[in-house]
PADO-725801 format. One record per residue (C-alpha): residue number from 1; x, y, z. Coordinates in steps of 0.2 Angstrom, whole numbers, plus 5000, padded with zeros to 4 digits. Example, Ala and Ser with C-alpha at 12.3 -4.5 7.8 and 13.67 -1.06 7.14 Angstrom:
# residues 2
+-----+------+-------+------+
!   i ! east ! north !   up !
+-----+------+-------+------+
!   1 ! 5062 !  4978 ! 5039 !
!   2 ! 5068 !  4995 ! 5036 !
+-----+------+-------+------+
This chain:
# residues 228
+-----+------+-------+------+
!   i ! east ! north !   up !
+-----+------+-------+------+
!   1 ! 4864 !  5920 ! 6701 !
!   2 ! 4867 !  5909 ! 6687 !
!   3 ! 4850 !  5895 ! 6682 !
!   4 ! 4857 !  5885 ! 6670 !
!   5 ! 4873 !  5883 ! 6657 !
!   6 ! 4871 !  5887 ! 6638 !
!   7 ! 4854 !  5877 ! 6636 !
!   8 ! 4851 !  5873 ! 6616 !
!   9 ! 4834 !  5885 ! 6614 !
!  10 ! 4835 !  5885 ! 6593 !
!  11 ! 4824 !  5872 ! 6586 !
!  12 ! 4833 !  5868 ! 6570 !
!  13 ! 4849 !  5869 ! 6578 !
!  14 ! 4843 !  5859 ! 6592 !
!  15 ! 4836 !  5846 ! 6582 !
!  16 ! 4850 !  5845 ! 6568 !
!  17 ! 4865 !  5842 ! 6584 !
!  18 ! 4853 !  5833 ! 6597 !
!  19 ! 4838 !  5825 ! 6587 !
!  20 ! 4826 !  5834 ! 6599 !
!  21 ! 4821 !  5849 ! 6605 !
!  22 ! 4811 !  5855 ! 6618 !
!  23 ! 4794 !  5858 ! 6608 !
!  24 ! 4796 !  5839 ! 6600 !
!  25 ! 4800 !  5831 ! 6619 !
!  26 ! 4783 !  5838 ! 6624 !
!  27 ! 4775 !  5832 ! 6609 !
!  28 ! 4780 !  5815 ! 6610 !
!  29 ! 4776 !  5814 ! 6629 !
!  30 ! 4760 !  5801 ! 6631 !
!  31 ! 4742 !  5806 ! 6632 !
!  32 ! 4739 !  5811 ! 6649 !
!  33 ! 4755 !  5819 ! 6653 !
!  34 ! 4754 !  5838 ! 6659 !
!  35 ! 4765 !  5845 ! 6644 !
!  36 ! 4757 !  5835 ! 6631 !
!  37 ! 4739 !  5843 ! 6640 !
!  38 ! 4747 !  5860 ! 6636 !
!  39 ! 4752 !  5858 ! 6621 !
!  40 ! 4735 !  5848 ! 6615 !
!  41 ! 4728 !  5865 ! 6623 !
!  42 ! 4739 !  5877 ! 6613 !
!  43 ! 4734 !  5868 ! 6596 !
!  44 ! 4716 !  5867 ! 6603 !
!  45 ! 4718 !  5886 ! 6607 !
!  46 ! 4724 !  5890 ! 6587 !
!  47 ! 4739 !  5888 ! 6591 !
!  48 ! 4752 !  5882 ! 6576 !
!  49 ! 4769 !  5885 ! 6574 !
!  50 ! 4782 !  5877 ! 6586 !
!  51 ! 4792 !  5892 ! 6590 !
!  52 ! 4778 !  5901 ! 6597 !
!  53 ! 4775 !  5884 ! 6608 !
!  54 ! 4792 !  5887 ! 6612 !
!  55 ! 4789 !  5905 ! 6619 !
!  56 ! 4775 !  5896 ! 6630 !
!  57 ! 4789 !  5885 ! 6636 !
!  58 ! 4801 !  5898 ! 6640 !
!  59 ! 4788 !  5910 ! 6648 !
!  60 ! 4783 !  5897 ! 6661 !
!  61 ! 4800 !  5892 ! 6665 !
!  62 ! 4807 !  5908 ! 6668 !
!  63 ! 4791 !  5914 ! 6676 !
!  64 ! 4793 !  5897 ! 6689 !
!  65 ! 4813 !  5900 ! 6690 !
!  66 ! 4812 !  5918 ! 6692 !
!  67 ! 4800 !  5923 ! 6704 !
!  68 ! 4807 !  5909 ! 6717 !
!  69 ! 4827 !  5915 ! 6714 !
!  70 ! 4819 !  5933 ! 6717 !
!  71 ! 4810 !  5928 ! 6732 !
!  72 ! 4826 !  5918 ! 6739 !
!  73 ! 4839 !  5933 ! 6735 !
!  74 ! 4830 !  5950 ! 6733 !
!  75 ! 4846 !  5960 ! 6732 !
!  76 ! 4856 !  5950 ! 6722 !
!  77 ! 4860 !  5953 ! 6703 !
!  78 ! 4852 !  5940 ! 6692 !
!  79 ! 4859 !  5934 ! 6677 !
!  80 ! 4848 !  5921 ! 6672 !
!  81 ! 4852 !  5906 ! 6658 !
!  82 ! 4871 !  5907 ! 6650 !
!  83 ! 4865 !  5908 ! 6631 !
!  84 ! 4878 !  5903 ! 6618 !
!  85 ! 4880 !  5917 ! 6603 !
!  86 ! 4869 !  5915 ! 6592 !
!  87 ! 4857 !  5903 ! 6599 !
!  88 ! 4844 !  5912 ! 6606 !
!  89 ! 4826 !  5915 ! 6597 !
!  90 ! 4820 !  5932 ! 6603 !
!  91 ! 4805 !  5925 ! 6609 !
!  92 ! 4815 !  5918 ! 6623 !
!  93 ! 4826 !  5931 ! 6627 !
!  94 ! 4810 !  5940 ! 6628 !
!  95 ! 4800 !  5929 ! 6640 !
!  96 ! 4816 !  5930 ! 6652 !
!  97 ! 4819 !  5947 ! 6654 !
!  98 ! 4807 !  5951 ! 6668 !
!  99 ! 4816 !  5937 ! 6679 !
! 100 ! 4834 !  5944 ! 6676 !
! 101 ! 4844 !  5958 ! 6676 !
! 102 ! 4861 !  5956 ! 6667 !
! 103 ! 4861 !  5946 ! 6649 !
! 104 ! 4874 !  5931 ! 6651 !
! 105 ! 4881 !  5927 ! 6634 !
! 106 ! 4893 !  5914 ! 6629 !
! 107 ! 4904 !  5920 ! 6613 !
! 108 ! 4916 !  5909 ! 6600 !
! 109 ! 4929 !  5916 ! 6591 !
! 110 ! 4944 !  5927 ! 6593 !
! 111 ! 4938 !  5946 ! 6590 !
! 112 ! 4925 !  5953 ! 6600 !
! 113 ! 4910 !  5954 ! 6589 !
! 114 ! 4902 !  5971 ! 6591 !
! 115 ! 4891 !  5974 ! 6578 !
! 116 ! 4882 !  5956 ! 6586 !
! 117 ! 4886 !  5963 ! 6606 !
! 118 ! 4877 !  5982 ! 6599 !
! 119 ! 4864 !  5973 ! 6592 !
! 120 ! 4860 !  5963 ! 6607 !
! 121 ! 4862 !  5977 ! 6617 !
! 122 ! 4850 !  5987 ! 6606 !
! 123 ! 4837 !  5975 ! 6605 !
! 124 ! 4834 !  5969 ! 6624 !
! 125 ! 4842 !  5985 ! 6633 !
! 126 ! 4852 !  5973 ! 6647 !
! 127 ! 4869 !  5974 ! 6652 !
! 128 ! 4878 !  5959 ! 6646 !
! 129 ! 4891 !  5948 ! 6656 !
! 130 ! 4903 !  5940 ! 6644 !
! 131 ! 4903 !  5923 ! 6650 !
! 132 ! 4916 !  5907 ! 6647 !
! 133 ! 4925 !  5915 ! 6634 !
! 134 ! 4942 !  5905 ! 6628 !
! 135 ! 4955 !  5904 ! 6614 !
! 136 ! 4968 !  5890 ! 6615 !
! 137 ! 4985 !  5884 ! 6609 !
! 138 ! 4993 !  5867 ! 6603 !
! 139 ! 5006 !  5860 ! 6615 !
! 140 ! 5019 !  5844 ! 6613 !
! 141 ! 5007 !  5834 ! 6624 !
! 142 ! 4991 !  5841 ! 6617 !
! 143 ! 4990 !  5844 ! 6598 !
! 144 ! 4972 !  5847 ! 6596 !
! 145 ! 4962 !  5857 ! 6611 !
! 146 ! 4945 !  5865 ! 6612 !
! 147 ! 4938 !  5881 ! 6608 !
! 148 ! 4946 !  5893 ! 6595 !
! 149 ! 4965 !  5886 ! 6593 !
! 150 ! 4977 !  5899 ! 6589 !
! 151 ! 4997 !  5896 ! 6583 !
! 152 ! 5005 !  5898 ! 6600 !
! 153 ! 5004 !  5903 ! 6620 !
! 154 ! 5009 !  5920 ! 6616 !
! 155 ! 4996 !  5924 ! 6602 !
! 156 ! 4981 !  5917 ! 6614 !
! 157 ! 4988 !  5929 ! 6628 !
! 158 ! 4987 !  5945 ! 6613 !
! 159 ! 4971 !  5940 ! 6608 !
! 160 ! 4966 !  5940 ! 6627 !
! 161 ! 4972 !  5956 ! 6633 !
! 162 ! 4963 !  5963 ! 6612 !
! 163 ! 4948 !  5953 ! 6617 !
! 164 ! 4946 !  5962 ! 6634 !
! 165 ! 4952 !  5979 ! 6628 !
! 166 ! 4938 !  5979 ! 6614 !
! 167 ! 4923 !  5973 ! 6626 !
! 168 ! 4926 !  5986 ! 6639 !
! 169 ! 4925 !  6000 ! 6626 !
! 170 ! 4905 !  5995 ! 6629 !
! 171 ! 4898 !  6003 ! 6640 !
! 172 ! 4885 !  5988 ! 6643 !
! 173 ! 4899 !  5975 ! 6645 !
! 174 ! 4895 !  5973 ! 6665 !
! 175 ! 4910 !  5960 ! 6664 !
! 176 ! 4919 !  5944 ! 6655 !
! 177 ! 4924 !  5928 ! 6662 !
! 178 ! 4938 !  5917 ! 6654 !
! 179 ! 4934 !  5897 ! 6653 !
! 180 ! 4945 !  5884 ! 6663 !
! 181 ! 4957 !  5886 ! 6673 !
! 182 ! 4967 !  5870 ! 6675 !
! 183 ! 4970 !  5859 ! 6660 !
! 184 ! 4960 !  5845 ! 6658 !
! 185 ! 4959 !  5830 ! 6645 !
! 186 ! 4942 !  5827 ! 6636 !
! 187 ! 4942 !  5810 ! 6633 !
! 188 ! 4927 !  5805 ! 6623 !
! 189 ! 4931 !  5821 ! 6613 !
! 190 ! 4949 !  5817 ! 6611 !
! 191 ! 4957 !  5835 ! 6617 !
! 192 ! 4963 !  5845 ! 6630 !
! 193 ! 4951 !  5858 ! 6640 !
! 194 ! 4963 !  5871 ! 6641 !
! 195 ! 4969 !  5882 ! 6655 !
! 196 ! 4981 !  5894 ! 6662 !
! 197 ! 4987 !  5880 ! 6673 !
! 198 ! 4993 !  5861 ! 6666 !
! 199 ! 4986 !  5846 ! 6675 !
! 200 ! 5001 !  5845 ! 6687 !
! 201 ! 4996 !  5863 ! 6692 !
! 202 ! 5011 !  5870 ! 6684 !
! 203 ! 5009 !  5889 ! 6677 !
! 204 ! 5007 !  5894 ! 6659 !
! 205 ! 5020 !  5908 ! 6664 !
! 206 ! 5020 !  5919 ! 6647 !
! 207 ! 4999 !  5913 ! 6645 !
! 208 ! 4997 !  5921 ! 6666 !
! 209 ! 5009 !  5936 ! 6665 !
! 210 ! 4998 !  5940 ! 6649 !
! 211 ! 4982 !  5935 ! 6658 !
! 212 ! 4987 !  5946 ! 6674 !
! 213 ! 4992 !  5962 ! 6666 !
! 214 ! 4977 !  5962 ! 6656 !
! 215 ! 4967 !  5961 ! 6670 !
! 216 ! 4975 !  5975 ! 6679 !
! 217 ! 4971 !  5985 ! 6666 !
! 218 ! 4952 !  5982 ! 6665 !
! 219 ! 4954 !  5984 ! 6685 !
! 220 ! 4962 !  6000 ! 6683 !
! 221 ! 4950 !  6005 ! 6667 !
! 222 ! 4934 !  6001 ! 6681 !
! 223 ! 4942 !  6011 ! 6695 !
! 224 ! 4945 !  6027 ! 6685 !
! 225 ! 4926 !  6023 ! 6676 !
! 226 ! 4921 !  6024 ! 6697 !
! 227 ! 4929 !  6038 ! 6700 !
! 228 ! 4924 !  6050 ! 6685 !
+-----+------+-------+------+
């Protein structure tokens, strides 16, 4: 069970991309309002910077979040918010990890970053789901797409197959999902959301086959991991 998609917990990064954040929202809210009580309370209480009001923040949500998905499925594995690399404050992490079970991170680039993956690994001792991971390639139609652009359909299908070889060398790495499956056009941002599949549902065939036999191998790689 998922809560929510890639939520912006850093401050300054949230502040610099959106103009808010989730400590200045509840700062602003007017006089009489329970988050603004709370945080008149926290300041009242000796409380001073807005990152350890953020860890207030995060502790109730999960607490409220987690407790009810735990009630509603016992058995299942939870795997809490999807946090993009690198934009996650500790303190959150932190206050989730009672409530979850697997650590759900959203990663850029081309190369599995380990030294970053260890660290995270090291640091909350979760196993981590890679989560709507993506590289993409120009096309006639479609020069500029989203995510990571590489020169051409073959190139993303290698860095795939390297991407997924590299990952399940972790012992942590529970799993990785690729983003999109069907190609769709991002209007407002003026590029294609790419896929393995083209808007008329028409097959990437080199971008598939490569997709395919990559993941027979991390099947096979799982299946012999079972058996030992």
């Amino acid at each position: 069970y998922y809560w929510t998609d890639t939520p912006q917990w850093d401050l300054q990064r949230a502040r610099k991309k959106r103009g808010t954040d989730w400590v200045s929202m509840i700062r602003e809210l007017p006089a009489g309002a329970p988050g603004k009580q709370r945080y008149e309370q926290f300041l009242a209480d000796g409380g001073q910077s807005d990152e350890a009001f953020l860890r207030l923040i995060a502790r109730e949500l999960y607490k409220v979040i987690g407790e009810e998905t735990r009630r509603l499925a016992p058995d299942a594995l939870i795997f809490g918010e999807r946090y993009l690399a690198h934009d996650h404050p500790d303190a959150v992490i932190e206050e989730a990890l009672p409530y979850i079970d697997v650590l759900s991170i959203q990663p850029g680039g081309v190369r599995f970053d380990a030294d970053y993956f260890d660290s995270m690994y090291e640091r909350f001792n979760k196993p981590i789901l890679i989560c709507d991971h993506q590289n993409s390639f120009p096309t006639p139609q479609y020069p500029r797409t989203m995510w990571q652009q590489l020169e051409s359909e073959e190139a993303v299908g290698l860095a795939y197959d390297q991407y997924l070889k590299d990952a399940l060398e972790k012992p942590y790495i529970l799993g990785y999902q690729r983003c999109q499956y069907i190609d769709r056009y991002v209007k407002g941002a003026g590029m294609l959301k790419q896929g393995v599949v083209r808007e008329d549902g028409t097959a990437y065939k080199i971008l598939t086959q490569a997709v395919r036999q990559a993941n027979l191998e991390a099947l096979e790689r799982f299946r012999q991991h079972c058996e030992n």
